[in-house]
C-alpha positions in Angstrom: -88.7 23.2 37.8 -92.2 24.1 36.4 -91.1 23.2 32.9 -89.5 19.7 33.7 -93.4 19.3 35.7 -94.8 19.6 32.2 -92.1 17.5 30.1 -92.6 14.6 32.8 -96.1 15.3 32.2 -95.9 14.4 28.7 -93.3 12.1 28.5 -95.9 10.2 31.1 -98.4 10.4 28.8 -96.7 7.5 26.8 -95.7 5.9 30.0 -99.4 5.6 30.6 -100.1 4.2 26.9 -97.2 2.0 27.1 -98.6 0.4 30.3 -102.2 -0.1 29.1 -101.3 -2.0 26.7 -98.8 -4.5 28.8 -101.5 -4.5 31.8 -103.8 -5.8 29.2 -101.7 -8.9 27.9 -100.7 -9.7 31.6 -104.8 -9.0 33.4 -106.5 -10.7 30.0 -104.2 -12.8 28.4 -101.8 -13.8 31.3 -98.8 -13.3 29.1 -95.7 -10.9 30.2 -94.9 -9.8 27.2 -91.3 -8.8 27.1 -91.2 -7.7 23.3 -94.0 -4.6 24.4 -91.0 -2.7 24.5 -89.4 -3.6 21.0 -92.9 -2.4 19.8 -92.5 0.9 20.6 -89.4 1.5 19.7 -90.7 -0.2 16.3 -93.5 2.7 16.2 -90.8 5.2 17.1 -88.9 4.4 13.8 -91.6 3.7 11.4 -93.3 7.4 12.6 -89.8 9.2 12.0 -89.5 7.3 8.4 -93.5 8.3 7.4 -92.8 12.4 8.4 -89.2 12.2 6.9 -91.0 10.7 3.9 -93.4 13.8 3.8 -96.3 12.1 5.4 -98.3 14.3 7.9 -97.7 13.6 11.5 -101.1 12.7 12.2 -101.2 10.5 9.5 -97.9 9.2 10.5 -98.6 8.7 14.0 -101.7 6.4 12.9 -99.8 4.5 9.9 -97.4 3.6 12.5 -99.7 2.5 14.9 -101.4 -0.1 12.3 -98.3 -1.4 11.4 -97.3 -2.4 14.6 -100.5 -4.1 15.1 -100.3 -6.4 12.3 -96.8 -7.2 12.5 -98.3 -8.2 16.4 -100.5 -10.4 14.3 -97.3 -12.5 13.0 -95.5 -12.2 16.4 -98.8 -13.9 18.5 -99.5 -16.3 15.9 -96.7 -17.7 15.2 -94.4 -17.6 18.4 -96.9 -16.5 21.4 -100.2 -18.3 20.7 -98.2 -21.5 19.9 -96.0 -21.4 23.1 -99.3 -20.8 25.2 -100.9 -23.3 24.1 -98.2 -26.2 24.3 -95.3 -25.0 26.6 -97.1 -22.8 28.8 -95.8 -19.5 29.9 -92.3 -20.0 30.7 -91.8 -20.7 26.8 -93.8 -17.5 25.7 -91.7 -15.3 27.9 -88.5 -16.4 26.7 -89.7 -15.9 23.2 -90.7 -12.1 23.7 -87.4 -11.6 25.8 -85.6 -12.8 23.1 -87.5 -10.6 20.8 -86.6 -7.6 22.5 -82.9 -8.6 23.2 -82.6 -9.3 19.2 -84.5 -5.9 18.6 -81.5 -3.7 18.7 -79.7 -5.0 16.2 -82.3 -5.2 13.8 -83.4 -1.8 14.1 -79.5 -0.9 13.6 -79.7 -2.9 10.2 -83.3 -0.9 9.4 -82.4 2.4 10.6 -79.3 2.9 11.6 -77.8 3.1 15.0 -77.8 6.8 15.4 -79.9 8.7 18.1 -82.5 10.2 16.0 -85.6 13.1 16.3 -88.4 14.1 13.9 -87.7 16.5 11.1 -90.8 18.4 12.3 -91.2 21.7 14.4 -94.3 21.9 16.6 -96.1 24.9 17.8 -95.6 25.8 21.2 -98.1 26.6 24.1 -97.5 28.8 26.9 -98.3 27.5 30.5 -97.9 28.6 34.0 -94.1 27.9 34.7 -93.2 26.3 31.4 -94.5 25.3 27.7 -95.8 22.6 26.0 -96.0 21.5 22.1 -98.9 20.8 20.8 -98.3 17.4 19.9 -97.1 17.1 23.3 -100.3 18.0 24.9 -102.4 16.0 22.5 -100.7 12.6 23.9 -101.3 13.4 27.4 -105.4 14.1 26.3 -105.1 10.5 24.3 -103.4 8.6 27.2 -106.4 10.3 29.3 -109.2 9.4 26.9 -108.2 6.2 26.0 -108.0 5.3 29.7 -111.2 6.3 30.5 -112.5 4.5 27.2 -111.1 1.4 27.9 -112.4 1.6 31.1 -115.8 2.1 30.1 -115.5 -1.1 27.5 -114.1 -3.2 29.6 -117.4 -2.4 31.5 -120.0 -1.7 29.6 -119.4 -3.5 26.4 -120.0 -7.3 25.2 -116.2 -7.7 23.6 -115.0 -5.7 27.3 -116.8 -8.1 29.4 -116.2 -11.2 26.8 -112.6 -10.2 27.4 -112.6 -9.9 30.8 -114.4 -13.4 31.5 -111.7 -15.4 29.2 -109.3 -13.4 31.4 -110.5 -14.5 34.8 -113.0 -17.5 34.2 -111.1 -18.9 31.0 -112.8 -22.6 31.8 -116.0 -20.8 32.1 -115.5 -18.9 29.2 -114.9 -22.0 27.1 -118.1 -23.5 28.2 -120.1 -21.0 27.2 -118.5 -21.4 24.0 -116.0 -18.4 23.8 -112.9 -18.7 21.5 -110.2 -18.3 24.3 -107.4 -18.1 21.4 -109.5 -15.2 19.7 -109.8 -13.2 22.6 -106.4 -14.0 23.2 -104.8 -12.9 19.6 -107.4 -9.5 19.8 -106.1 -8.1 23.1 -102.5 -9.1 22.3 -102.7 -6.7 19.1 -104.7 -3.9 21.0 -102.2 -4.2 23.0 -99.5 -3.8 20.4 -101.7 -1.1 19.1 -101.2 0.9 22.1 -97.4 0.8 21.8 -97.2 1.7 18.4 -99.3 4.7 19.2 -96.9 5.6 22.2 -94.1 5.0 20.1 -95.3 7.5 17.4 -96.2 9.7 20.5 -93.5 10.1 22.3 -90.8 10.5 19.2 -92.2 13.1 18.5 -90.7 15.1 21.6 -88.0 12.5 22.9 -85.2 11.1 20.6 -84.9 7.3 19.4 -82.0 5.1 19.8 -82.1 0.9 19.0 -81.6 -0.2 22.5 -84.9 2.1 23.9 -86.7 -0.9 24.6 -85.0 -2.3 27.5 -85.6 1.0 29.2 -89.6 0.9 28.7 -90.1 -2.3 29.4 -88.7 -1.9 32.5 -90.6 1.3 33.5 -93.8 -0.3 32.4 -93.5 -3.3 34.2 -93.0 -1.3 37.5 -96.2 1.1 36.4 -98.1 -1.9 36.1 -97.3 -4.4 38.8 -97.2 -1.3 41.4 -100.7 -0.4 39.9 -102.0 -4.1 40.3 -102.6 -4.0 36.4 -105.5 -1.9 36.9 -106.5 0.8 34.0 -106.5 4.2 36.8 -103.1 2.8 38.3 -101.3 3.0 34.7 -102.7 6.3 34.4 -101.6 7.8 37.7 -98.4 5.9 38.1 -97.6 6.6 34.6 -97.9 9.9 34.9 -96.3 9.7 38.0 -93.4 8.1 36.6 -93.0 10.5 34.1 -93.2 13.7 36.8 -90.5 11.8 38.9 -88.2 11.4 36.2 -88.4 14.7 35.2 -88.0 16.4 38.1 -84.6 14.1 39.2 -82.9 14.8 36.3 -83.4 18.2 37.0 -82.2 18.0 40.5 -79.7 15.7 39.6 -77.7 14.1 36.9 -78.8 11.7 34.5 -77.1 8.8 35.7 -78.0 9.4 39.4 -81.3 10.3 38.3 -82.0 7.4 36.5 -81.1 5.4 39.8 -82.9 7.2 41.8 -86.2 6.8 39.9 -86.1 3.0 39.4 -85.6 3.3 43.5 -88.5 4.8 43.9 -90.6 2.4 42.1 -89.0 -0.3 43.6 -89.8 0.5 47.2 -93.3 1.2 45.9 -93.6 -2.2 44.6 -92.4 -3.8 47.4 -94.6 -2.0 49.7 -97.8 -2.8 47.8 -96.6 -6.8 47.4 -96.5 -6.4 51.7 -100.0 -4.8 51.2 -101.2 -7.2 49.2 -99.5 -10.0 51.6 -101.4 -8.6 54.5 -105.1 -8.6 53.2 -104.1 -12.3 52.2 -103.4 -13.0 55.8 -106.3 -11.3 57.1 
């Protein structure tokens, strides 16, 4: 039980970096982006080519990170960004859902459709009831510090509080002369940014299949619309996710597990949409 704690812990870690990034397109740029999940399966791959290729996994993990990020570039500017601006959001969402159902088979034509894992061996650290890798506990301290980093942008910075005024006051934002599309296009790759980095994360201790990406998106859109999109609610329900997954599918088995877990969040959700339904009446 104490080591399945741990492996939720870091398998959370990426939950939690996952999540950032899709509560930032949805609080900022008001766009559910259903590809977020193609994205890190994308980072997945391109990290297990680089350290297959002899690349060091640091260097790997980071390679694979930027590539995602500009190939977001492409993705926003010529499907998003255009839908936005003359279909509205309906058009956008079928887009990046269509993205992500075609993703599958193109990372079968890439990489094969095998279940793959990194040809690397990490060192191992002892803790009380269980282990971790080292690689393992350096994602859970990024998914920490970047969540308190973003935090304190979004904050205390000019491009934090730029972003966060074309995400709520976008008319105001425009009058004061703010490029809505540039904020827009920036956020959208951070965001991508942040799933390529979970990506090259959490491949390095989980294995990668093609059709991944249906399963994350769906665990990061239950992290984030349970934790109202805020930056402290990815982090804790991420890594709560992660602990309650762990621990099911050591209670119980995989399928049934699985299940049980989506439950859990479900109910969650709908008690904090009745929450949120209350304060409105009140």
């Amino acid at each position: 039980m104490g080591q399945a704690g741990w492996s939720g812990l870091a398998v959370g870690s990426a939950y939690v970096l996952m999540s950032l990034g899709f509560a930032l397109d949805l609080e900022v740029c008001d766009i559910v982006n259903a590809a977020h999940g193609a994205f890190v399966v994308l980072g997945m791959y391109l990290m297990l080519e680089l350290t297959g290729a002899g690349w060091p996994v640091a260097a790997a993990i980071a390679a694979a990170t930027l590539a995602v990020a500009l190939i977001s570039v492409a993705v926003y500017v010529l499907l998003v960004g255009p839908a936005r601006a003359s279909a509205g959001h309906r058009i956008q969402l079928v887009y990046t859902l269509l993205l992500l159902i075609a993703s599958p088979a193109v990372f079968q034509i890439f990489f094969g459709g095998d279940i793959l894992t990194v040809p690397h061996t990490f060192s191992s650290v002892s803790l009380p009831g269980g282990s971790l890798s080292t690689i393992e506990i350096a994602s859970i301290a990024i998914a920490v510090i970047l969540t308190a980093g973003l935090g304190v942008a979004g904050q205390r910075t000019t491009i934090g509080k730029l972003a966060h005024a074309a995400g709520r006051y976008p008319l105001g934002a425009q009058a004061i002369g703010l490029s809505l599309s540039r904020v827009y296009t920036l956020v959208f790759v951070l965001a991508a940014a942040l799933a390529g980095l979970a990506g090259g994360l959490i491949v390095s201790f989980q294995p990668v299949s093609p059709t991944l990406g249906l399963e994350f998106i769906s665990v990061v859109f239950l992290v984030v619309i349970v934790g109202r999109t805020s930056l402290t609610g990815c982090l804790i329900l991420g890594f709560g996710y992660g602990l309650v997954q762990a621990v099911l599918n050591y209670l119980a088995p995989a399928a049934i597990a699985a299940t049980a877990v989506y439950l859990v969040f479900l109910i969650a959700l709908v008690l904090a949409q009745r929450g949120l339904g209350r304060r409105a009446v009140a």
